[in-house]
C-alpha positions, 0 to 999 in steps of 0.5 A: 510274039510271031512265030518268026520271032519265036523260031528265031529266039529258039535258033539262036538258043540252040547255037549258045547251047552247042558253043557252051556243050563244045567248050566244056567237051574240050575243058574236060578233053584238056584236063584229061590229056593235063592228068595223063602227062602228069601221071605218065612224068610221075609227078606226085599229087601234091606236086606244084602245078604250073602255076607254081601252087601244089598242096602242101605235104602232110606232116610225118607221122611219128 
């Protein structure tokens, strides 16, 4: 392989790393501000998410 091919390889290499490392920034930038609403509305854990899936609640102790 040339060198050119090798530098080009490694350019190419770098931009998928930077679009990756920005989508995962901005994954985690969005669950974050996701957990402040709920927390600043108070809606407890459990609670069903937009999907309409939430955990179930325990069972009440006797």
């Amino acid at each position: 392989m040339r060198h050119d091919d090798e530098d080009l390889i490694r350019k190419r290499q770098k931009g998928r790393a930077m679009v990756l490392a920005l989508l995962l920034g901005a994954l985690a930038v969005l669950v974050f501000f996701i957990t402040l609403t709920r927390i600043q509305q108070g809606l407890p854990e459990n609670a069903p998410s937009a999907s309409g899936r939430g955990t179930t609640p325990a069972a009440p102790a006797r």
